[in-house]
Steps between C-alpha positions, in 0.01 A plus 500: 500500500469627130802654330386846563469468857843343539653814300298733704661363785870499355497865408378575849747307666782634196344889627548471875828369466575783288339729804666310741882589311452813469383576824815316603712698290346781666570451840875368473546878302321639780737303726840582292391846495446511900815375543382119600763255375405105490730458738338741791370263747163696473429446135290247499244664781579871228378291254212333666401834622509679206286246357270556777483868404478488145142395529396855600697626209302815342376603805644816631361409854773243536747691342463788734475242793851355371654856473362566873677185620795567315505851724436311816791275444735771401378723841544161681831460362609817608399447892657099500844486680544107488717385163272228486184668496625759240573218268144327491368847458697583222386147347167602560569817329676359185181252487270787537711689208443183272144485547447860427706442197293200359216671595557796252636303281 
């Protein structure tokens, strides 16, 4: 491997860890702002799935799929008696918030 090749190779590895922070940094704002604390037993899965999401990020398809979800959960939320039920919904809801918000971002 010359010398050129092995820089090559260190500022690509030096730029996707820069990606790979900043997309971080992205998605534990988009969890703060959603209301997702580290200590919610559902962050990890938030975060997983936001990560998940963030690959359709620019396209307004997804968004508008996310806001329609969103909806569903809230109408859902609305008709569920059971305290138990109500409480993964609203996690799904505060998830759904945080992707919306790393998705505009």
């Amino acid at each position: 491997m010359t010398e050129n090749e092995l820089l090559k190779r260190m500022l690509n590895l030096t730029r996707e860890n820069s990606q790979n922070e900043i997309q971080t940094k992205e998605i534990k704002s988009a969890l703060e702002r959603a209301g997702i604390t580290e200590s919610d037993t559902y962050y990890s899965k938030a975060f997983s799935n936001i990560e998940q999401a963030l690959k359709k990020k620019g396209d307004n398809e997804a968004v508008h799929f996310w806001e329609q979800y969103q909806f569903e959960l809230c109408k859902r939320l609305v008709r569920t008696a059971s305290y138990e039920q109500k409480k993964i919904i609203k996690e799904s809801i505060n998830t759904v918030k945080a992707i919306l918000y790393a998705m505009r971002a």
